[in-house]
N, CA, C and O atoms as a GROMACS GRO file, in nm:
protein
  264
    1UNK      N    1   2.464   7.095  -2.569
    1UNK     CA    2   2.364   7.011  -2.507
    1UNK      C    3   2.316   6.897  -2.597
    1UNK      O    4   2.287   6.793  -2.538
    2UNK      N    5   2.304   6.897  -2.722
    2UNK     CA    6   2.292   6.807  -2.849
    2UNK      C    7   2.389   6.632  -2.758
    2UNK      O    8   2.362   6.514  -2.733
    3UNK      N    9   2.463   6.696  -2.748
    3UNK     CA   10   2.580   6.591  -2.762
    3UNK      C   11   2.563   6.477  -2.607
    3UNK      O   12   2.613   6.367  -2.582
    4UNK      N   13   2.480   6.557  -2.538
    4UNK     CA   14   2.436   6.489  -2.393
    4UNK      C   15   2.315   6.399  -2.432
    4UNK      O   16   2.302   6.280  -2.403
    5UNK      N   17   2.216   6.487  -2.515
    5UNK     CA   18   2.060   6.402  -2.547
    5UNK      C   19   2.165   6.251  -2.655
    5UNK      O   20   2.149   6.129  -2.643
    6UNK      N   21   2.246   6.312  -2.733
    6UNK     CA   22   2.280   6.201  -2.762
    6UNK      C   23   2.334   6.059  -2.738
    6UNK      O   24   2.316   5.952  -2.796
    7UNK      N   25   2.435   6.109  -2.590
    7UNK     CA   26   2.489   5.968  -2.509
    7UNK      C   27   2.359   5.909  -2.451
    7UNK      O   28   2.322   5.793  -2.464
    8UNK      N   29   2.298   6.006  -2.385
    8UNK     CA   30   2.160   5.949  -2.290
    8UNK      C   31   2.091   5.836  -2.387
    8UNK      O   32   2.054   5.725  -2.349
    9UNK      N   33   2.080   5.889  -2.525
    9UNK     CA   34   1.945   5.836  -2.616
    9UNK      C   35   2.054   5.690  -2.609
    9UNK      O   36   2.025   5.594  -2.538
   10UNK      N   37   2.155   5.696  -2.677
   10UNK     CA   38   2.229   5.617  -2.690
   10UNK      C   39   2.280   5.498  -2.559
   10UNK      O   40   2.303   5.388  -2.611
   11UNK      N   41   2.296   5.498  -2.455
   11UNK     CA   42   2.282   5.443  -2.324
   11UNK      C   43   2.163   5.387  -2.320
   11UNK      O   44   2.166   5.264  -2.314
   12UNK      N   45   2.022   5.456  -2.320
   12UNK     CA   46   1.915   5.403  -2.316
   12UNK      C   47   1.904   5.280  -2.373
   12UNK      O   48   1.899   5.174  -2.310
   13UNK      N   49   1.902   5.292  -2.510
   13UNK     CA   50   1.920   5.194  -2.621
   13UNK      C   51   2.015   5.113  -2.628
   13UNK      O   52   2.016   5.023  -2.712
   14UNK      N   53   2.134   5.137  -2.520
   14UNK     CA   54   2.227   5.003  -2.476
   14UNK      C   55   2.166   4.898  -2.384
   14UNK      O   56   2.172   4.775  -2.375
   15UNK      N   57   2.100   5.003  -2.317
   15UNK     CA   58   2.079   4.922  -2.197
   15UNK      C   59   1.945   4.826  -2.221
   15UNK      O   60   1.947   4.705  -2.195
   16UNK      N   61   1.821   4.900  -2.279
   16UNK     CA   62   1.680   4.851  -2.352
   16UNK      C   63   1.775   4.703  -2.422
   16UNK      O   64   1.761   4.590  -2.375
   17UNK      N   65   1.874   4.737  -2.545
   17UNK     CA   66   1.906   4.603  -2.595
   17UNK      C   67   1.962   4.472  -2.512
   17UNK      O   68   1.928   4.355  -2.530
   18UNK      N   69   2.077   4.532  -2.397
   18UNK     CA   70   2.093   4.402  -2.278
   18UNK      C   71   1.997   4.346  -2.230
   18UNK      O   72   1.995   4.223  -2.222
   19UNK      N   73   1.899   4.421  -2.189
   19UNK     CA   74   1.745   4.337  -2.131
   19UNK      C   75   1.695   4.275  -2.185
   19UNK      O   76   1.633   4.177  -2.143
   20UNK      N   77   1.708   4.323  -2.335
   20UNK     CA   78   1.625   4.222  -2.417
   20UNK      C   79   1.684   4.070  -2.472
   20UNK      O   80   1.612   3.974  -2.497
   21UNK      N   81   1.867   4.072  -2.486
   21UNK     CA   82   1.910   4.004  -2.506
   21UNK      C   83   1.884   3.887  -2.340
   21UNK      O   84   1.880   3.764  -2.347
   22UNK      N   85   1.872   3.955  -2.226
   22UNK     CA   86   1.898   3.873  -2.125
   22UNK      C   87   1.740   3.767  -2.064
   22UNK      O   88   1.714   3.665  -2.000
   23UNK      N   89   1.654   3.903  -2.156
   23UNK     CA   90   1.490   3.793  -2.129
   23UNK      C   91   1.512   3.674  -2.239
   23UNK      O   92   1.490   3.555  -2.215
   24UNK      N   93   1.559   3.725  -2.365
   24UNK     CA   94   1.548   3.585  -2.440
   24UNK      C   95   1.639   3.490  -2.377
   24UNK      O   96   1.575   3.405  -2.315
   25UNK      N   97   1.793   3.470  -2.370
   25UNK     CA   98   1.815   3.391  -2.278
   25UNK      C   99   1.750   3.268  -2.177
   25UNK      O  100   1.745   3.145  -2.170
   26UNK      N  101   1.700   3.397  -2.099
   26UNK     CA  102   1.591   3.331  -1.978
   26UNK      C  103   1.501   3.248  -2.053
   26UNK      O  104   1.492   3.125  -2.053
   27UNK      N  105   1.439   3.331  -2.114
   27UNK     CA  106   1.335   3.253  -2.200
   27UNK      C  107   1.365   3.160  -2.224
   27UNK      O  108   1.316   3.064  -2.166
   28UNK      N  109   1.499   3.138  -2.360
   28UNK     CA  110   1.525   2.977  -2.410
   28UNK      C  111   1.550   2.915  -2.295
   28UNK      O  112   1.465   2.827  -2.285
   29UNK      N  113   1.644   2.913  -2.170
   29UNK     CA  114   1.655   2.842  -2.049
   29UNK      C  115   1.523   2.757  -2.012
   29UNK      O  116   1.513   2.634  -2.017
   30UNK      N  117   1.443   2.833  -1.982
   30UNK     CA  118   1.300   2.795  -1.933
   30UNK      C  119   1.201   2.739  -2.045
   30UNK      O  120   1.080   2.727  -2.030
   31UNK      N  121   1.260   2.711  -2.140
   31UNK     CA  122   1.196   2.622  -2.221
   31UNK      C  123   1.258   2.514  -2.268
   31UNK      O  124   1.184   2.439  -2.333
   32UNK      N  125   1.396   2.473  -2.254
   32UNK     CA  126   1.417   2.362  -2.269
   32UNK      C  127   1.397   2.300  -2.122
   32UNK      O  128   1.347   2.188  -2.111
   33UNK      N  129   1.433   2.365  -2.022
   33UNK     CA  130   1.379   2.296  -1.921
   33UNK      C  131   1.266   2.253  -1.894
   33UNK      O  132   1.259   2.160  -1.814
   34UNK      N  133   1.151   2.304  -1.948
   34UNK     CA  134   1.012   2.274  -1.970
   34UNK      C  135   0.990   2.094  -2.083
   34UNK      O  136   0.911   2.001  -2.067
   35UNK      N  137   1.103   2.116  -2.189
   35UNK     CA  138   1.078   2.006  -2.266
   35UNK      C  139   1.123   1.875  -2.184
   35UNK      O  140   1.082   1.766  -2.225
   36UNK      N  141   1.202   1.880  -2.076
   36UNK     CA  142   1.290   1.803  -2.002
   36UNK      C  143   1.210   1.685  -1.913
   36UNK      O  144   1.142   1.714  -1.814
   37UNK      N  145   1.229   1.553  -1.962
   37UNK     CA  146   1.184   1.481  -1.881
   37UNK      C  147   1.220   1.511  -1.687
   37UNK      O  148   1.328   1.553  -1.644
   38UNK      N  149   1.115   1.482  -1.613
   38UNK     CA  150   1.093   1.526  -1.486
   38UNK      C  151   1.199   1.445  -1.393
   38UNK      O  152   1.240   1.478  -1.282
   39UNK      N  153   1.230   1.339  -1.462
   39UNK     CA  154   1.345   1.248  -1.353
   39UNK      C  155   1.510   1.311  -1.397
   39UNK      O  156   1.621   1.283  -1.350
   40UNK      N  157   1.473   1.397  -1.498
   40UNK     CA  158   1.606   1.486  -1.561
   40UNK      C  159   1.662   1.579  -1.467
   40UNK      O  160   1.782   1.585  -1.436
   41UNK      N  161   1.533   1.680  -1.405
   41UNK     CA  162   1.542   1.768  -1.325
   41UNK      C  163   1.557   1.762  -1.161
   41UNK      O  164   1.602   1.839  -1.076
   42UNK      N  165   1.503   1.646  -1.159
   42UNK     CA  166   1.529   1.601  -0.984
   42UNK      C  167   1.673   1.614  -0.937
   42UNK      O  168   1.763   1.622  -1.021
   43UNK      N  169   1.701   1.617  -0.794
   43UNK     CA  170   1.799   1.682  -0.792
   43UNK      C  171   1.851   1.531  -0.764
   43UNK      O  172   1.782   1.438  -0.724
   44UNK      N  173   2.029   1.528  -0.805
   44UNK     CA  174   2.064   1.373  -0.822
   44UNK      C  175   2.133   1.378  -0.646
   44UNK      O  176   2.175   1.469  -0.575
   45UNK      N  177   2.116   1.228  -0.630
   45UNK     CA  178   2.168   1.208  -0.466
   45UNK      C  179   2.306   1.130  -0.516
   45UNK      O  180   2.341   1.067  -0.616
   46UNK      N  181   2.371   1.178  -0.371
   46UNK     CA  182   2.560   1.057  -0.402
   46UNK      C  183   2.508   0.937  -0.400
   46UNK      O  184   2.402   0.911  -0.343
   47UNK      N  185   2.592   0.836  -0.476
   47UNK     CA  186   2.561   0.705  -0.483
   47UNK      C  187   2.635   0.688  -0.344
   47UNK      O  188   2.715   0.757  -0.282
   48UNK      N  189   2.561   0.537  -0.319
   48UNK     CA  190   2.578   0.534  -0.176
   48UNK      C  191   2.771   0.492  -0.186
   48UNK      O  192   2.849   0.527  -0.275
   49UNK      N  193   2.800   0.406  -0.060
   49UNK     CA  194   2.963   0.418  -0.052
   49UNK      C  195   2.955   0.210  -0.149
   49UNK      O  196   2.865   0.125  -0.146
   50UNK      N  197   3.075   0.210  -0.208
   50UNK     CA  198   3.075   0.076  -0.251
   50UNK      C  199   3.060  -0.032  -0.175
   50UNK      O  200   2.987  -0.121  -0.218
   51UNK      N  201   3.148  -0.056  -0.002
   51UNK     CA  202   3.150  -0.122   0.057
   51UNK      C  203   3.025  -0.152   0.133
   51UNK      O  204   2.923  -0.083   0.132
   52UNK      N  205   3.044  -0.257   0.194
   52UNK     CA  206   2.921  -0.283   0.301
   52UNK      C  207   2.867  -0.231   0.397
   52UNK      O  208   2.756  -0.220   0.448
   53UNK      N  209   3.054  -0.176   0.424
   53UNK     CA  210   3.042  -0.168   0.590
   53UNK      C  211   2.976  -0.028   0.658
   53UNK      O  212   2.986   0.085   0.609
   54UNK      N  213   2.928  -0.053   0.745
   54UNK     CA  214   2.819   0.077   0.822
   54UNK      C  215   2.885   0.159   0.918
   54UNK      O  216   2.823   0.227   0.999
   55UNK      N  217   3.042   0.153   0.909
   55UNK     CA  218   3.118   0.233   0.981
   55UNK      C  219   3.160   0.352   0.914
   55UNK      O  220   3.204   0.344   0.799
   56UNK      N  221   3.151   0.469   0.978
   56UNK     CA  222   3.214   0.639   0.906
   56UNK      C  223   3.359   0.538   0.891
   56UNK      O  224   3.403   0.429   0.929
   57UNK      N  225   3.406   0.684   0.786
   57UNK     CA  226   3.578   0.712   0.790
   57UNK      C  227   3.648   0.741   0.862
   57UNK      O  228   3.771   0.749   0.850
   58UNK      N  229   3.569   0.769   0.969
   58UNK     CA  230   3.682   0.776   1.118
   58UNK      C  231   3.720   0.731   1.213
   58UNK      O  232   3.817   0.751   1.287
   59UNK      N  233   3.559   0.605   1.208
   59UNK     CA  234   3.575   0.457   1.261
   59UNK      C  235   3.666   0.366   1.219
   59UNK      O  236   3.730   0.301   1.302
   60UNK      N  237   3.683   0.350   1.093
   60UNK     CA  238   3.757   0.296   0.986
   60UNK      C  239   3.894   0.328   1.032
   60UNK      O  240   3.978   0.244   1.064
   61UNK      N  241   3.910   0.469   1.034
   61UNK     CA  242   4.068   0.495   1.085
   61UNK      C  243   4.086   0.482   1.224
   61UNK      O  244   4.196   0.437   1.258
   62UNK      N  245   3.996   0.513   1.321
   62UNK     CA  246   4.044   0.486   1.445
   62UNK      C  247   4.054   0.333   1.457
   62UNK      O  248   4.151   0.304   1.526
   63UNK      N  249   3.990   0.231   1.415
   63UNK     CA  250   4.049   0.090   1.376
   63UNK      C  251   4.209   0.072   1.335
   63UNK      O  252   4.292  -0.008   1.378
   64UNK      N  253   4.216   0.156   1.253
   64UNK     CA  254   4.371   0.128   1.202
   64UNK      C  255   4.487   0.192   1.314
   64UNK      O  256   4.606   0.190   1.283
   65UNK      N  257   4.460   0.224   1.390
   65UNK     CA  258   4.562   0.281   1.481
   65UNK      C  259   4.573   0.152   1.623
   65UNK      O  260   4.645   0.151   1.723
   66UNK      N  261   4.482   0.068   1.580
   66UNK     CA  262   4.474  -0.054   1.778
   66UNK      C  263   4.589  -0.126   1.690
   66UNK      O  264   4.649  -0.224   1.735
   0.00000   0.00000   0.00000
């Protein structure tokens, strides 16, 4: 029975150390994001299309078929 308290103790103390490795993690995450200018974090939009024109891509192609 020795040899059971020992995996258990031992598991415990695997598992206690992953958590702890995975809060610091989190932690540093959430603090450089904290140092982060606010126009950093916004979420970025597609630049619009290069051309002018106000027609989809399927207008565009159904054009190319007359």
């Amino acid at each position: 029975m020795p040899w059971l308290v020992q995996e258990v103790s031992h598991e415990i103390e695997s598992i206690i150390t992953s958590r702890e490795v995975i809060t610091e993690i989190v932690r540093d995450v959430v603090e450089a994001r904290a140092q982060r200018p606010p126009e950093e974090l916004a979420p970025r939009l597609p630049s619009p299309p290069s051309s002018p024109s106000s027609q989809s891509s399927y207008e565009q192609l159904e054009g190319l078929e007359e």
